[in-house]
C-alpha positions as CSV (number, residue, x, y, z in Angstrom):
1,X,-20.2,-15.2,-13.8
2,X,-18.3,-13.4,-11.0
3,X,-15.9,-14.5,-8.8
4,X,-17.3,-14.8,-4.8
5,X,-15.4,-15.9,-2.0
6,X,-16.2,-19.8,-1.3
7,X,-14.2,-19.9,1.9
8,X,-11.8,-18.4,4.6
9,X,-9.3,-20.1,7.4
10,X,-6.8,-19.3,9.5
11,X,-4.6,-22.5,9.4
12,X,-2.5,-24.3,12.0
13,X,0.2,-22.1,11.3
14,X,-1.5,-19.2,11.4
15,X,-2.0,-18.4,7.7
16,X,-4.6,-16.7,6.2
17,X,-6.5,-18.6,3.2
18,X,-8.8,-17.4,1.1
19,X,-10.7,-19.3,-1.8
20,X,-12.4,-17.5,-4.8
21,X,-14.7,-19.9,-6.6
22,X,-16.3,-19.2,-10.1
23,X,-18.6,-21.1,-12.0
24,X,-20.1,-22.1,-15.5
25,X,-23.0,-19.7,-16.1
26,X,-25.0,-18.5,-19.0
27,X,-22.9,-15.6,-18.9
28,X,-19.1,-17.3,-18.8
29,X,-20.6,-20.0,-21.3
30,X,-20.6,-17.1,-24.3
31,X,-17.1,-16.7,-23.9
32,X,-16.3,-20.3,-22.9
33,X,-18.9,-22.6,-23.9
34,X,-17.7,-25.5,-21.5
35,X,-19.0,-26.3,-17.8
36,X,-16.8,-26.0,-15.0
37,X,-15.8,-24.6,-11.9
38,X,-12.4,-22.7,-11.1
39,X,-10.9,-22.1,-7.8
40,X,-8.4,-19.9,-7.2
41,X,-6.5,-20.2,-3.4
42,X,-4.6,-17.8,-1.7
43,X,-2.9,-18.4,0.9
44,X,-0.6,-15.9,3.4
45,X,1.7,-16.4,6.2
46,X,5.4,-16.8,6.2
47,X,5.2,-17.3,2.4
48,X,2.9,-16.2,0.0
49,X,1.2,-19.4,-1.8
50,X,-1.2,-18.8,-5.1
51,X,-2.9,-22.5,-6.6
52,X,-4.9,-22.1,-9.3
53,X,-7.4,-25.3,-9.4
54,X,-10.0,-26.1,-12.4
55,X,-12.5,-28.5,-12.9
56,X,-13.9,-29.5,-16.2
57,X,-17.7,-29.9,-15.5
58,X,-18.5,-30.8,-19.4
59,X,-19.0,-33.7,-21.3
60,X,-16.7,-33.1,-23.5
61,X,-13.2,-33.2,-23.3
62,X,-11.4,-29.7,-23.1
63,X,-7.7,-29.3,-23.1
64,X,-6.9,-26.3,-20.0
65,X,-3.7,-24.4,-19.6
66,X,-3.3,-21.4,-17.1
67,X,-0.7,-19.0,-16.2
68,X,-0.6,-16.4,-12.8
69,X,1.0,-13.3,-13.4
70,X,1.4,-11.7,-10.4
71,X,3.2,-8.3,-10.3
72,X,4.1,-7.1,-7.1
73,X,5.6,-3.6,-6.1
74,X,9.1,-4.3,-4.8
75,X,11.6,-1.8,-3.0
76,X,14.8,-3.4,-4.4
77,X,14.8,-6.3,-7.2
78,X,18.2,-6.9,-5.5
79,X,16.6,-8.2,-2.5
80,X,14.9,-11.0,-3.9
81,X,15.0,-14.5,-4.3
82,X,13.2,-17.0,-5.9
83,X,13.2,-20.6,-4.6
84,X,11.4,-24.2,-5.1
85,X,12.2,-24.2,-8.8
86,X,15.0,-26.4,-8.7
87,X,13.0,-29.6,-10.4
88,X,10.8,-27.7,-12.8
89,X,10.5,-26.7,-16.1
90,X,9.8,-23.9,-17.4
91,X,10.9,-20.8,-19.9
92,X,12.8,-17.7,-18.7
């Protein structure tokens, strides 16, 4: 079970995506013993976008939850802003 690259496109806009696919295999299913298939898409261009998809492949149901924590190196906190968060919830 590693993750490979399943694909890579420039878009319309002139992005860069990249997806990283990994699937079930006898290897992941000693850690997780369910089937599926995770995808995680990256995409740059005038923003920075970062979806995280799964797929439950098993019979059985199995309750998911994910979190990203990207860290990135920034020059001055002060210069940032965080936007699109307006209508979510979530914990601080």
């Amino acid at each position: 079970g590693r993750m490979s690259i399943s694909d890579a496109n420039i878009g319309t806009d002139n992005s860069t995506q990249i997806i990283l696919g990994l699937d079930s295999s006898p290897e992941t299913l000693q850690f997780w013993p369910y089937e599926f298939e995770l995808q995680l898409i990256v995409t740059v261009g005038e923003q920075l976008e970062i979806t995280l998809l799964t797929e439950n492949r098993d019979d059985s149901p199995v309750e998911i939850t994910a979190a990203l924590h990207s860290y990135f190196n920034l020059s001055n906190i002060a210069n940032i802003a965080i936007s699109g968060l307006e209508n979510g919830h979530y914990i601080d």
